[in-house]
PASEBA-1860 file (N, C-alpha, C; in nm, 3 decimals):
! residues 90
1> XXXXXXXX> 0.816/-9.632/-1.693/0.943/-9.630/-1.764/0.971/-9.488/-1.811 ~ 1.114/-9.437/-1.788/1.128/-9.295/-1.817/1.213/-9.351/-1.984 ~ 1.192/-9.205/-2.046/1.262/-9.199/-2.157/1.403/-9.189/-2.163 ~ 1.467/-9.241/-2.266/1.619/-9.247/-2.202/1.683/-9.096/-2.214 ~ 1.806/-9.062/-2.156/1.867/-8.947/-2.197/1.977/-8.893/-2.283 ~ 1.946/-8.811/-2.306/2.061/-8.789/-2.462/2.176/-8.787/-2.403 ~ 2.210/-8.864/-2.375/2.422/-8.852/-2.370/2.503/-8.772/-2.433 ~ 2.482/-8.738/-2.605/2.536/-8.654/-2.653/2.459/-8.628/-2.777
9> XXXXXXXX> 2.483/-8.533/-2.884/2.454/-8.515/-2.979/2.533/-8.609/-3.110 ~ 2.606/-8.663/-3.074/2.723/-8.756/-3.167/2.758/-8.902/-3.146 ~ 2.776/-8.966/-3.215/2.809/-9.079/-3.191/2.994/-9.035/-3.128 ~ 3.006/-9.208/-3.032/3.096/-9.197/-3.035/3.220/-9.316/-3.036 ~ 3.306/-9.266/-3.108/3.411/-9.375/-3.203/3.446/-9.430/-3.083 ~ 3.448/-9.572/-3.108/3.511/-9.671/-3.027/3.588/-9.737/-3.095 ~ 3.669/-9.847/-3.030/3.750/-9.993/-3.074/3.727/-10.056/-3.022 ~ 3.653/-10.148/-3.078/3.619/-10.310/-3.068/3.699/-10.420/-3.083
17> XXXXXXXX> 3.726/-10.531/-3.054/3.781/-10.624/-3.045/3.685/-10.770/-3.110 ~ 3.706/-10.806/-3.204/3.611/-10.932/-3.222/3.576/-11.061/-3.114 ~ 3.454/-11.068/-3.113/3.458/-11.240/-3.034/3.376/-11.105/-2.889 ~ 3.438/-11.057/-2.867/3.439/-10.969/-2.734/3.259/-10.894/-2.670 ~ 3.241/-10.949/-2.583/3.082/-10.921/-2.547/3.119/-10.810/-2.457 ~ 3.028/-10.700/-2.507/2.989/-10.536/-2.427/2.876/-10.508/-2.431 ~ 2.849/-10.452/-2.336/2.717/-10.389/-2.265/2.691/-10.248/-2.286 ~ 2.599/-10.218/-2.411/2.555/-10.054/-2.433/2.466/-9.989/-2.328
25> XXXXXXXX> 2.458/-9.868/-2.275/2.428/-9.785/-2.216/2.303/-9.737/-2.343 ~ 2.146/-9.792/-2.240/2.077/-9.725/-2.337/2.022/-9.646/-2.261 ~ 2.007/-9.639/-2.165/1.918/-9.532/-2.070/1.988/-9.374/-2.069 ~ 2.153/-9.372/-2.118/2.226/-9.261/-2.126/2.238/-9.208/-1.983 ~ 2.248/-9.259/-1.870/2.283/-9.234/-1.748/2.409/-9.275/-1.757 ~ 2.516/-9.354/-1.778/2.638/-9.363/-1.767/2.737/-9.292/-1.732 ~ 2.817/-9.282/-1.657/2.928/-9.190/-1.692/2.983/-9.238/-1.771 ~ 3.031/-9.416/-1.835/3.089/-9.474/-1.886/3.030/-9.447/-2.053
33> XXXXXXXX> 2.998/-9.354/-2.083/2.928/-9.364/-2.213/3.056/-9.392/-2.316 ~ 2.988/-9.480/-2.413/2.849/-9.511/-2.460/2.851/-9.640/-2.375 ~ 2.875/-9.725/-2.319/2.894/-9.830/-2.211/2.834/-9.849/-2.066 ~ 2.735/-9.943/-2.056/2.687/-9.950/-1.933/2.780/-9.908/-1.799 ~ 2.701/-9.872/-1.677/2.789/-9.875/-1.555/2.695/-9.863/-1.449 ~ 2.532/-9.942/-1.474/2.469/-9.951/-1.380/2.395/-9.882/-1.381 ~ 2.391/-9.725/-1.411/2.308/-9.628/-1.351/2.178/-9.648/-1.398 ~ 2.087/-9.768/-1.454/1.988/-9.774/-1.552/1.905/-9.823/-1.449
41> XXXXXXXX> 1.912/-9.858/-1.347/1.868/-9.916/-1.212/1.735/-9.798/-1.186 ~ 1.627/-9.898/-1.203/1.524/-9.815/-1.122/1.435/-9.753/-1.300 ~ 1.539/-9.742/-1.394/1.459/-9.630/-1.456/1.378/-9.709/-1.574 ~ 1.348/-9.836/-1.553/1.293/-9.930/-1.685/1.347/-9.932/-1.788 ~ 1.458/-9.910/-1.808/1.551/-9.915/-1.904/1.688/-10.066/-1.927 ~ 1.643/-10.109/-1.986/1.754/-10.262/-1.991/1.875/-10.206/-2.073 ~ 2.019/-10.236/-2.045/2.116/-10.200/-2.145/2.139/-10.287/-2.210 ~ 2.211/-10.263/-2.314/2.155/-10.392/-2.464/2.331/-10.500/-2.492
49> XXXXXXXX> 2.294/-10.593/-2.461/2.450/-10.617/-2.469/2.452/-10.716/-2.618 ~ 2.592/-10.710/-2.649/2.642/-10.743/-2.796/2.786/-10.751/-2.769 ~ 2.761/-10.829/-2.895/2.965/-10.896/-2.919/2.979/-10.827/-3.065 ~ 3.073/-10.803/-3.068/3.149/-10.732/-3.149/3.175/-10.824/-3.310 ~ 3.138/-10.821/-3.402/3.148/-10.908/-3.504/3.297/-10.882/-3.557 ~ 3.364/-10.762/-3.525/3.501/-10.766/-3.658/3.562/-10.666/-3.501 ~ 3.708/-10.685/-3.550/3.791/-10.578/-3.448/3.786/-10.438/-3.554 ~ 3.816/-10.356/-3.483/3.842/-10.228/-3.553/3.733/-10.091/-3.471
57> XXXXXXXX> 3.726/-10.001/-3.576/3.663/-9.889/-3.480/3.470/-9.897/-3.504 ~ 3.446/-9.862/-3.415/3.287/-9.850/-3.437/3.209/-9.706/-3.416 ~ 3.121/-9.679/-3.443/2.998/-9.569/-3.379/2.952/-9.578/-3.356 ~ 2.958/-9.618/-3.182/2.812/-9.608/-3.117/2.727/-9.486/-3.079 ~ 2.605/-9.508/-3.048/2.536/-9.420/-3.036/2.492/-9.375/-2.920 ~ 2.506/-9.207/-2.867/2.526/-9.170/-2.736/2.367/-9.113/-2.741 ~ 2.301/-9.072/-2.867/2.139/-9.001/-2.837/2.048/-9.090/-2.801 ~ 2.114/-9.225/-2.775/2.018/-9.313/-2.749/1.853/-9.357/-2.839
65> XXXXXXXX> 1.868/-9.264/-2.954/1.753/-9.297/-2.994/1.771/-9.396/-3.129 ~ 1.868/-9.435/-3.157/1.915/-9.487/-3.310/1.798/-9.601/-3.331 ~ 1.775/-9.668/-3.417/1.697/-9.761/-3.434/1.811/-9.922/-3.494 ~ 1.938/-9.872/-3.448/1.993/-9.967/-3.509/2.094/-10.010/-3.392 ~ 2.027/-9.996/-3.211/2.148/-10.000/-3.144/2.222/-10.115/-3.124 ~ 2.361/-10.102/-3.060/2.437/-9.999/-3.038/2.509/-9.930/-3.119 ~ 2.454/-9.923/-3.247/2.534/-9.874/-3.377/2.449/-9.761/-3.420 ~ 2.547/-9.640/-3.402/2.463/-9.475/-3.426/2.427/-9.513/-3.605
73> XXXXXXXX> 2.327/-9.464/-3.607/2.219/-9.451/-3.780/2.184/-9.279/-3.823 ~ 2.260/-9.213/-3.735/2.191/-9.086/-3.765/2.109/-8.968/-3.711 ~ 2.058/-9.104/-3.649/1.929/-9.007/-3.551/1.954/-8.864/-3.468 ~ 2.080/-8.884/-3.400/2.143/-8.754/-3.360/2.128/-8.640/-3.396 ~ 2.121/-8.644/-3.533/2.128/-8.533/-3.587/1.998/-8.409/-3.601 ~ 1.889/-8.494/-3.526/1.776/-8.452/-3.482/1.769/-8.367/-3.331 ~ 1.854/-8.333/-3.281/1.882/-8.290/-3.155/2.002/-8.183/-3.160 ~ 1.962/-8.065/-3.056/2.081/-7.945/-3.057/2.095/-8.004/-2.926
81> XXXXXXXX> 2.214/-7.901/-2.913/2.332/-7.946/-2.817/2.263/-7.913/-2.686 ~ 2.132/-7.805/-2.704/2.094/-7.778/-2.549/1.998/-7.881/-2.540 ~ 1.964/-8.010/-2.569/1.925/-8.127/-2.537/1.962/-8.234/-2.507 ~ 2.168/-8.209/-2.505/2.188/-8.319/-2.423/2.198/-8.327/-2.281 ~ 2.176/-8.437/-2.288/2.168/-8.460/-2.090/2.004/-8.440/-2.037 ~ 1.921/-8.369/-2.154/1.766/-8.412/-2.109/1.718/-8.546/-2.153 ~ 1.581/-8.566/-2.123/1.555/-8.685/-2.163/1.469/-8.655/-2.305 ~ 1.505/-8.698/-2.410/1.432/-8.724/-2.544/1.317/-8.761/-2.553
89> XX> 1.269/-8.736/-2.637/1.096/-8.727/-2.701/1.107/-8.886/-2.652 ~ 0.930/-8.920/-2.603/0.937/-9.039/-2.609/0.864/-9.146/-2.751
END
């Protein structure tokens, strides 16, 4: 299993819809970030899917490392910008 990759240094604001089931991108291969689109294939990485409890905006998390996914906690903020797109501490 590889470590996932930092997508970005930031969360990033979405809109959610209540009732509504989505598929997070945890491996950070996506182009679709923060949102699955397959690319997790091969790398032991499962993407984490969830329904949306309330409509309105959210923060998901693109460093992939949050401990609260798909909802950014912070963790980001542990990472400079020349670490996104590598793969994170495991």
């Amino acid at each position: 299993m590889s470590n996932p990759v930092i997508a970005d240094n930031k969360p990033a604001k979405v809109t959610l819809e209540k009732g509504k089931k989505y598929v997070f991108c945890a491996c950070g291969r996506s182009a679709n970030q923060p949102f699955c689109d397959g690319s997790h294939s091969g790398t032991g990485i499962t993407p984490k899917p969830f329904v949306a409890e309330e409509d309105g905006h959210a923060f998901l998390c693109q460093c992939k490392h949050t401990g609260d996914a798909p909802y950014c906690d912070g963790t980001h903020a542990q990472f400079d910008k020349d670490q996104v797109g590598t793969e994170g501490p495991g």
